[in-house]
C-alpha positions, 0 to 999 in steps of 0.5 A: 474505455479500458487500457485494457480493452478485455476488462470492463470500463474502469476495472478494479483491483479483482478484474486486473489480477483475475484476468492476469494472475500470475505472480499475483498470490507471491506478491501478495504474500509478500505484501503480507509478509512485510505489511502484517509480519514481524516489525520494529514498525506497527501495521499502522505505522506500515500502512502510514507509509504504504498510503504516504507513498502512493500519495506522494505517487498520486495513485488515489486508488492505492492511497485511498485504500491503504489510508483506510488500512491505517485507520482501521489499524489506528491512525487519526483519519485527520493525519491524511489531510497534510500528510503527502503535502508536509508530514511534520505539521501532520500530527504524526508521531515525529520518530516517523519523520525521517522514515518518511523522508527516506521513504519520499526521496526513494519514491521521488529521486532514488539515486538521492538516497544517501547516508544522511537519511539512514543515519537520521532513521538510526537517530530517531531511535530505529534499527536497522529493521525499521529501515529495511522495512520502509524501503521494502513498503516504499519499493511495494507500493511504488511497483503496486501503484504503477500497476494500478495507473499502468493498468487503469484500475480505479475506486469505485466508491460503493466498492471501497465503502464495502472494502472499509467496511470489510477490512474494519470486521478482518483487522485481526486477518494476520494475511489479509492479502493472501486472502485477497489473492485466494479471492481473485484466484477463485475469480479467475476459475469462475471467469476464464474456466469457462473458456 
């Protein structure tokens, strides 16, 4: 059964946000904005923290497709493995290290973040860019992910291999989450325009 009774049975991403549109085209710019807009960090590397913290979350819907964004974008599939449990014996490039710590005390215990983490970041070499970016990827995904368990959506396997599939042909999409919204927008007049 659906949490929401409405949508069908283990509904996706398109059946929530078509069904309940509103702020969903704003938050998906936004997503585009710092996922895919100007950044000391690369897309890779954002969308490294976008699936670390929704591991660290347990939202396998989030972690799976934001995995498979990094992986289009560059990351060895083979850093996922160790990744969420222990990112230092992950294989990832060891600058990103104190980004994730700030990202995983946000997500876990936010009131911990203190100074000792900014200065780490600003230690290994980042700005002050860098640091606002990650706490602005860590606080999307922990909204996003509590939307997608809040609201039951799940991964359908056929579905995420078409979406793998898709986002390795759009790589170069500059806003591929406002496409995403125009989708569900288009979803949304065909399924509830009808009355």
């Amino acid at each position: 059964m659906s949490k929401l009774p409405s949508l069908p049975d283990n509904p996706e991403m398109i059946d929530v946000m078509s069904k309940y549109p509103r702020g969903f085209a704003a938050l998906c710019d936004y997503h585009d904005a710092i996922l895919r807009g100007p950044s000391e960090l690369s897309v890779a590397e954002r969308e490294l923290i976008a699936a670390y913290v929704s591991g660290l979350n347990q939202c396998d819907f989030c972690h799976g497709a934001h995995r498979a964004y990094a992986e289009v974008h560059g990351i060895d599939p083979d850093v996922f493995e160790q990744l969420v449990a222990d990112p230092a014996s992950a294989g990832i490039d060891a600058r990103l290290l104190p980004l994730l710590e700030y990202a995983r005390v946000l997500t876990l215990t936010p009131a911990m973040v203190g100074d000792r983490l900014a200065q780490a970041v600003y230690d290994a070499g980042w700005g002050e860019e860098a640091l606002f970016t990650t706490v602005a990827v860590t606080g999307i995904f922990n909204l996003m992910n509590r939307l997608v368990e809040g609201t039951g959506i799940t991964a359908d396997p056929v579905m995420r291999a078409a979406s793998r599939e898709r986002l390795a042909n759009s790589a170069d999409n500059p806003a591929p989450y406002a496409t995403f919204a125009q989708m569900v927008e288009v979803a949304h007049r065909e399924r509830y325009a009808q009355g």
